[in-house]
N, C-alpha and C positions, 0 to 999 in steps of 0.2 A: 237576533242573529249576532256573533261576535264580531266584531268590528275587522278579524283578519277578513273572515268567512266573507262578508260585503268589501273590502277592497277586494277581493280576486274573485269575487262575479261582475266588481267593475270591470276588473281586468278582461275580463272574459269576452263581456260584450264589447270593448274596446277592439278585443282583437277580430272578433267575428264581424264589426263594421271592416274593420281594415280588409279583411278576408272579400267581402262585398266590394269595395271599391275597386281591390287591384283586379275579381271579374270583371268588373264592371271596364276598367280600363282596359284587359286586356281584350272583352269585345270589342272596343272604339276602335276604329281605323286611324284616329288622329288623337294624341294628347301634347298638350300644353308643358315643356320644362321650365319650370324656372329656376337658373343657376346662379353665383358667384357674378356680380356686378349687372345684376336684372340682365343678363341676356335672356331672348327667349329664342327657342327653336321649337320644331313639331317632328315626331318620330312615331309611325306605326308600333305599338307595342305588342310585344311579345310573351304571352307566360302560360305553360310553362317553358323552360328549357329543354331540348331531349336529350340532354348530355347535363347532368345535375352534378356537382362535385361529391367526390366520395362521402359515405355516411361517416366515415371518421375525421373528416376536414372540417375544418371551422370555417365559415363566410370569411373572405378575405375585402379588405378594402380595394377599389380600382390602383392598378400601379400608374404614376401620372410621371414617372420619367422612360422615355422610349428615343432611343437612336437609331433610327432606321437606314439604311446605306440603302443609299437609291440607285439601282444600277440600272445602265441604259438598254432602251426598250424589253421590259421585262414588264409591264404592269404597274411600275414602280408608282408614276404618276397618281394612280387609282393610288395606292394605301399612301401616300402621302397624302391627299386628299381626305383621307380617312381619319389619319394625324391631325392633320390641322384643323379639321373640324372641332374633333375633341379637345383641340389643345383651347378651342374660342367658348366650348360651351361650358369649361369647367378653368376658364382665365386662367390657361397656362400660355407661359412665356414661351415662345417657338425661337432658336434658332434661324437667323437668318442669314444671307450673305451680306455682306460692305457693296456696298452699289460698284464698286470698281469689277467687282466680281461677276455684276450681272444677278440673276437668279442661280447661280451655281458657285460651290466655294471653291472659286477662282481653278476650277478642274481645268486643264487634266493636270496641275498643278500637287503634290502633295499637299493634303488636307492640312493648317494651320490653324490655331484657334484664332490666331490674328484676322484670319477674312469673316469672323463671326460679327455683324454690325454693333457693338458699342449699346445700343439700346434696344439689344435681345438678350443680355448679358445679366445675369447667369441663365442659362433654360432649363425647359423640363423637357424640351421633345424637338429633336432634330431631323429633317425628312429633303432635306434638298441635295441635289448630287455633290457627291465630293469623291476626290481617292482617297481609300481610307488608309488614318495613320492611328494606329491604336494609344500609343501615346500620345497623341494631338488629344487625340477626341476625350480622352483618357484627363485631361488636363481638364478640359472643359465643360464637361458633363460631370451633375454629379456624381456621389457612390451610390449603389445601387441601381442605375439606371440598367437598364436590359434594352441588347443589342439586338436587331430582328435584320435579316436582310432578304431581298428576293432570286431567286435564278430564273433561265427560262432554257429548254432545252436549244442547243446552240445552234443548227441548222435553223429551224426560224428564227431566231434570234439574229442571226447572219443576214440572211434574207431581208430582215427590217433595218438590220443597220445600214446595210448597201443602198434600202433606198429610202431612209432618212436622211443620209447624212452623205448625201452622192453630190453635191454640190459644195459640200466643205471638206473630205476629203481625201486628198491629191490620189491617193494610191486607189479611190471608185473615179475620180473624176478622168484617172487616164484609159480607161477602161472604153473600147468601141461601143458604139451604141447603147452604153452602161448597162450591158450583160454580163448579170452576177456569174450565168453560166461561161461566158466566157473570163472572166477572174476566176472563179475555182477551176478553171482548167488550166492555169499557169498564173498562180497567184502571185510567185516570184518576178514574175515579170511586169507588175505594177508596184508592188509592194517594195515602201524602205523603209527599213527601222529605223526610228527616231524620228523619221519625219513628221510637222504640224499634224495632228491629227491622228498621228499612225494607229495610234490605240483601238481606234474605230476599225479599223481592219484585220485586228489579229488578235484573239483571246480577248476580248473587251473587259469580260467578266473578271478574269484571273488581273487585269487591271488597276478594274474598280477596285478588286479586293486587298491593293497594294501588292499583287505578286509581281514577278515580272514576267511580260506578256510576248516573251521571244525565248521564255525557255520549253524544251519540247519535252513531253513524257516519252515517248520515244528513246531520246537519248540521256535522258534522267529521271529515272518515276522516284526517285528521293525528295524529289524538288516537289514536283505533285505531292504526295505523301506529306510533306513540310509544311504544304501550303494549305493542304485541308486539314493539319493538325492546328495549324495557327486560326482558321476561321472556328472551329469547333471549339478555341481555349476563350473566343471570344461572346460569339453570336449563342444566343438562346434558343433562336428557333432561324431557319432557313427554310423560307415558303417556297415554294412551287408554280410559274406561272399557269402551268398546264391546270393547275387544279386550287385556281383560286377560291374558291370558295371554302374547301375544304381549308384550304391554308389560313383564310380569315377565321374559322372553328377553332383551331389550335392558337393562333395569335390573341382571339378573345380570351380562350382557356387562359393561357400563358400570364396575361394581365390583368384576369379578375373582370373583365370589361362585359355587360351585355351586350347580346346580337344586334342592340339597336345602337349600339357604338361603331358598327362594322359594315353597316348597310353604305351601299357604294352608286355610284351611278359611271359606268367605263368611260375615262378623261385619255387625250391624247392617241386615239384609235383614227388609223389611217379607213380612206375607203377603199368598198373592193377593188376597184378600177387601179388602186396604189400599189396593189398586194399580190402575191402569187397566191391562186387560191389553191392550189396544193403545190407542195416540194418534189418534185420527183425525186426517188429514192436513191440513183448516182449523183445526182446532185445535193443535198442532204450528205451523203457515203463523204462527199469531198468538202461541205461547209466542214464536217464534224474533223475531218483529218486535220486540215488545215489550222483548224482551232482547238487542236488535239487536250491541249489546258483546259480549256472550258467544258472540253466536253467531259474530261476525267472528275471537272468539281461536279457539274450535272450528276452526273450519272453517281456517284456516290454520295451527293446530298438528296437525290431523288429515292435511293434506296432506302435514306435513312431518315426522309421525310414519312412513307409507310410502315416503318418501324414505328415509328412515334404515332401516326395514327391507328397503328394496330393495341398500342398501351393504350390510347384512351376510348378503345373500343368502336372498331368500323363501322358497324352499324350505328350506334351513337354516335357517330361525327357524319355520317352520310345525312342522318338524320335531321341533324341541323343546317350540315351545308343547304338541305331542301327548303328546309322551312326558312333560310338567309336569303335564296333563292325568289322564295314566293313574297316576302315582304319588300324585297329590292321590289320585284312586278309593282306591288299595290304602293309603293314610294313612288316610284318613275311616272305611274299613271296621273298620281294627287299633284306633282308636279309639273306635268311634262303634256298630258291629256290623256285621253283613254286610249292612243295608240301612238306611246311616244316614238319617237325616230329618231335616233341620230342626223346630224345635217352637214352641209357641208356648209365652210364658216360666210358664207356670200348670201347664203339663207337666213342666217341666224341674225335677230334685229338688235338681241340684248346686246352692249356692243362689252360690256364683263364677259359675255359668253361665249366669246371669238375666240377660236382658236387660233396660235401662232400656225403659219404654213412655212414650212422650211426649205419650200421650192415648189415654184411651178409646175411642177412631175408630180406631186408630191398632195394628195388630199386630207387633210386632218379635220375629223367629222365633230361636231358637239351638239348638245342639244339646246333650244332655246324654250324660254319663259312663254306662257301664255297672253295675250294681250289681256289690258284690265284685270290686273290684279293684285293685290297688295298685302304688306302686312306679315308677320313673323312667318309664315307658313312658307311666302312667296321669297321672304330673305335665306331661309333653310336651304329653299330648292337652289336658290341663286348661289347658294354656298358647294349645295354636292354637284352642280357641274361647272364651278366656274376653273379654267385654264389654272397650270402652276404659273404662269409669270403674274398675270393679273393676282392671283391668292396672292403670291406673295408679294407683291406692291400694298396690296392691302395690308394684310397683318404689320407690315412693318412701321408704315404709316399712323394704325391703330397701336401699336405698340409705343412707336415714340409718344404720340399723345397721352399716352397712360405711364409714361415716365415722365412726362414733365419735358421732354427735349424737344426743343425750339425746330421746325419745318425750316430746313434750310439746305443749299447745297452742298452736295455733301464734298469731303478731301476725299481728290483721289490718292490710293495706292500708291507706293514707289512701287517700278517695274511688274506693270499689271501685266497680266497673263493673257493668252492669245484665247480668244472667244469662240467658243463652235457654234453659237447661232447668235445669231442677233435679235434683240428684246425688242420684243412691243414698248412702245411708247411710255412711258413714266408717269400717264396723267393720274388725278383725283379719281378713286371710281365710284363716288357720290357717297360713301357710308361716312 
């Protein structure tokens, strides 16, 4: 035989083991990664995809710079969780805040590159709250980075702010018996502009996004119009709480990343007992008036979230949302037991796994560890539900040690900013 003819029946059989194996993987319930500075992690694998990139696309490499604008109670928590996982199994540098800042870059403050900690510098992927300044971020991220951010439809979005954040502030804390329905029925009569905290009471979102959160579509839809011309010159994709799963389909799209990149386990979820478990529709009618801004970016980022699912073919993204769906189950169970729960944090023993409680009123559920168990599988699990303040004491921790920078206390800030919660405790979390 010519010696082309025998290397490409090696080739052959080469690829037909390869072909073998990734069935073979993708029967397993559990495989083995081994990345960039021998971390190990465990991820149920998936193959095939039911959304395949065009027949005239060429395989793209993962994109490993993402800046995620974390807006508050929208889910955010979960895909930053999502980020920072990715950023540890593939040794990317995370952004993080200067401890004067807290776990947040020093919000409700304009975002500055200066509250970025020193030894997160330069990064590839930013997921901690800030208000955003596009020439900040602009500065310190590099080129090519791709901007993702999340909304959530503003009536429940209301609803959660009021009772996260009804004990820091002034304009829920004046409020009788902190009835959101009694604040949407004369919200002027709690509410001051400017005040610590006000932002939590009026368009949050149009905030987060650097607009200003006291001007009304009503009396200017220019200013709206402005505002979601300036998110759309920036952000790539704007996800959707209502329809996350779908929203993590398009964000894998987006970055080239596998479904097993995007597998989640829900962090920072109040319990029922916290929540209204439905909105009545006059009440809703008066969150959405009230926060007329928010609801103008909703509603035309949610139009144009279906647009964009409809290009990459609805049924093909339904598709996957399901199958992201059914592997989160078989994740949550490997880690969590065959009938994982959420808990409330006085349950939970792992003490990484405690959630911050932002008030007595106020239940924030997590899931905890099984007894007796150890070992890369059991640090994975420990990774997809542990808390953003713990995550990130960690990473930074781990980060400085991977620069070379000395454990030490840190300089605080001139003119630190005013804090909407206050941090869990600063300790070692044994990694």
């Amino acid at each position: 035989m010519p010696p082309i003819l025998q290397r490409l029946q090696q080739a052959t059989k080469m690829m037909s083991r390869r072909k073998i194996l990734l069935l073979v993987l993708g029967c397993s319930t559990l495989s083995l990664l081994i990345h960039q500075g021998a971390q190990l992690s465990w991820y149920p694998k998936l193959f095939p995809l039911s959304c395949p990139p065009l027949q005239d696309s060429p395989p793209r490499p993962k994109h490993m710079t993402v800046a995620f604008l974390k807006t508050h109670k929208t889910a955010g928590t979960t895909v930053q969780n999502i980020l920072f996982r990715f950023a540890e199994r593939h040794n990317l540098t995370v952004a993080l805040p200067h401890p004067s800042c807290e776990h947040q870059f020093c919000y409700p403050r304009n975002f500055s590159a200066h509250f970025v900690h020193p030894a997160t510098r330069p990064p590839h992927v930013l997921a901690s709250h800030l208000r955003f300044d596009r020439a900040e971020l602009q500065r310190l991220m590099p080129p090519g980075t791709v901007y993702v951010t999340i909304l959530r439809e503003p009536a429940a979005m209301f609803e959660s702010l009021f009772s996260y954040y009804n004990q820091y502030c002034p304009a829920f804390r004046r409020v009788p018996n902190a009835s959101l329905e009694a604040f949407l029925r004369a919200p002027e009569a709690y509410y001051r502009a400017g005040e610590h905290f006000a932002m939590f009471a009026h368009n949050t979102l149009a905030y987060d996004l650097g607009g200003d959160n006291e001007r009304s579509p009503r009396d200017d839809a220019a200013y709206l119009a402005g505002l979601i011309r300036q998110v759309e010159e920036v952000f790539s994709l704007v996800m959707i709480a209502e329809y996350f799963d779908e929203s993590l389909v398009l964000l894998r799209r987006l970055l080239a990343w596998d479904l097993d990149d995007v597998l989640y386990a829900r962090l920072n979820a109040r319990a029922a007992s916290s929540r209204l478990a439905a909105i009545p529709a006059a009440l809703a009618r008066a969150a959405r008036a009230w926060n007329a801004l928010d609801a103008g970016l909703y509603d035309h980022f949610n139009a144009t979230f279906w647009r964009r699912v409809a290009r990459a073919g609805r049924a093909c993204v339904e598709r996957e949302a399901r199958e992201l769906r059914e592997a989160r189950e078989r994740l949550l169970r490997r880690c969590f037991g065959d009938e994982p729960v959420l808990r409330p944090a006085a349950q939970i023993r792992t003490k990484q796994l405690q959630p911050w409680q932002p008030s007595r009123k106020v239940d924030i559920m997590g899931y905890d560890l099984p007894s007796g168990r150890a070992g890369p599988a059991t640090e994975a699990c420990l990774k997809l539900a542990m808390p953003e303040v713990q995550y990130s004491s960690y990473l930074l921790r781990k980060q400085k040690r991977r620069g070379g920078v000395r454990l030490r206390p840190e300089p605080v800030l001139d003119n630190p900013p005013p804090r909407p919660i206050r941090a869990l405790p600063r300790g070692h979390l044994g990694h």
